[in-house]
C-alpha positions as CSV (number, residue, x, y, z in Angstrom):
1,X,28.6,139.2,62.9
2,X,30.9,137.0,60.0
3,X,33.8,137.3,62.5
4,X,31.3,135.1,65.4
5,X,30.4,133.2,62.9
6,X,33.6,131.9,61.4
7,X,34.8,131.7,64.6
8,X,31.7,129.5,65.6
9,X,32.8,127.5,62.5
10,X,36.5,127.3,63.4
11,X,35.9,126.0,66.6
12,X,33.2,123.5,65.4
13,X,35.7,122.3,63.2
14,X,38.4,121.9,65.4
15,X,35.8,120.4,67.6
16,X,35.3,117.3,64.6
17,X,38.9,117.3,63.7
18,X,40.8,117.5,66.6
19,X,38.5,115.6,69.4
20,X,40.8,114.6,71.6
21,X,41.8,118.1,72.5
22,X,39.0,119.6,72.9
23,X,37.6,117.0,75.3
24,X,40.9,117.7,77.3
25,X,40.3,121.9,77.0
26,X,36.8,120.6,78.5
27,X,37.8,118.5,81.6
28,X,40.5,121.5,82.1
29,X,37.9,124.0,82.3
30,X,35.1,122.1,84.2
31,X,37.9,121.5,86.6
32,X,38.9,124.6,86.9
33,X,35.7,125.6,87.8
34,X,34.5,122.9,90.1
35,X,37.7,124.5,91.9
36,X,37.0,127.6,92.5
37,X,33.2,126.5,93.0
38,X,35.1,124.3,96.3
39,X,37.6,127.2,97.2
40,X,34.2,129.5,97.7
41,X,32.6,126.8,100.4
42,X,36.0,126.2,101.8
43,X,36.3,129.8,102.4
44,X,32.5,129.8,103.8
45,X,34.0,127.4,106.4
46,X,32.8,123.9,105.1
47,X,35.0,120.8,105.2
48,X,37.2,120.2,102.0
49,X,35.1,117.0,101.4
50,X,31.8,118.9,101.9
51,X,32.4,121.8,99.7
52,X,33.4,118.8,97.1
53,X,30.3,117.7,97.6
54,X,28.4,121.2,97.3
55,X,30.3,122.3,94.4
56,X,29.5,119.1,92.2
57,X,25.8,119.5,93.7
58,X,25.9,122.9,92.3
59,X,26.7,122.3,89.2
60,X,24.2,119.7,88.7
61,X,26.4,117.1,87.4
62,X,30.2,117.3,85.3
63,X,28.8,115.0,83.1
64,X,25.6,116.2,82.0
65,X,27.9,119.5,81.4
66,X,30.0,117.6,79.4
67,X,27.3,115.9,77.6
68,X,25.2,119.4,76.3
69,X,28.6,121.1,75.3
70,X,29.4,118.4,73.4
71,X,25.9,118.6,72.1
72,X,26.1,122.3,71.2
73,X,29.2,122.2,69.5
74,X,28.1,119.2,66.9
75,X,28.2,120.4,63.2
76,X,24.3,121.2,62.2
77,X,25.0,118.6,59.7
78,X,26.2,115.9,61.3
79,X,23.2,116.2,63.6
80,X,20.9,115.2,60.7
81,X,23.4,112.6,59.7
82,X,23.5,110.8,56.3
83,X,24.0,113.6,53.0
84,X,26.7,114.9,55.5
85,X,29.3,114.4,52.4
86,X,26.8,115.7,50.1
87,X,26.0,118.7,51.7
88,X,29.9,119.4,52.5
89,X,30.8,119.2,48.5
90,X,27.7,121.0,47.5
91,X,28.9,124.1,49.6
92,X,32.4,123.7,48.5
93,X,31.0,124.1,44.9
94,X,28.8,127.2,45.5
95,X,32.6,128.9,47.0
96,X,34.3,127.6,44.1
97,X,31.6,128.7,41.7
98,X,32.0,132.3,43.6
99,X,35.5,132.5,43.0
């Protein structure tokens, strides 16, 4: 249970730090994906173009994908906005006061 959730926290953080690369990790994997998704029709003897086609359709749209990862991986508090620095230096004092 602490390992998921300081791994959820790692990655989130990585996620707010280090955009750029995980929008790139993204379009890899929905690629990769969309791939295999248009190997399977090829293979069920559509044309490349319409097992393009099918595969996109069947996954209802790289974008919207895109758009609810990006969604899901947003810090709780930056969701709520404003405090966000607040709230970051009030936990850092609770650890410190821990130590």
């Amino acid at each position: 249970m602490i390992a998921e959730i300081a791994s959820d926290i790692r990655f989130r953080l990585r996620a707010l730090f280090r955009r750029g690369a995980v929008e790139r990790e993204l379009d890899d994997e929905l690629q990769f994906h969309l791939a295999q998704e248009t190997e399977k029709y090829i293979r069920a003897g559509d044309s490349p173009d319409e097992a393009r086609r099918k595969a996109r359709a069947a996954f209802g749209g790289v974008e919207r994908i895109k758009d609810d990862t990006r969604e899901r991986i947003r810090l709780p508090v930056a969701k709520r906005g404003g405090g966000c620095r607040k709230q970051l230096v009030a936990a850092m004092a609770t650890v410190e006061a821990r130590e």
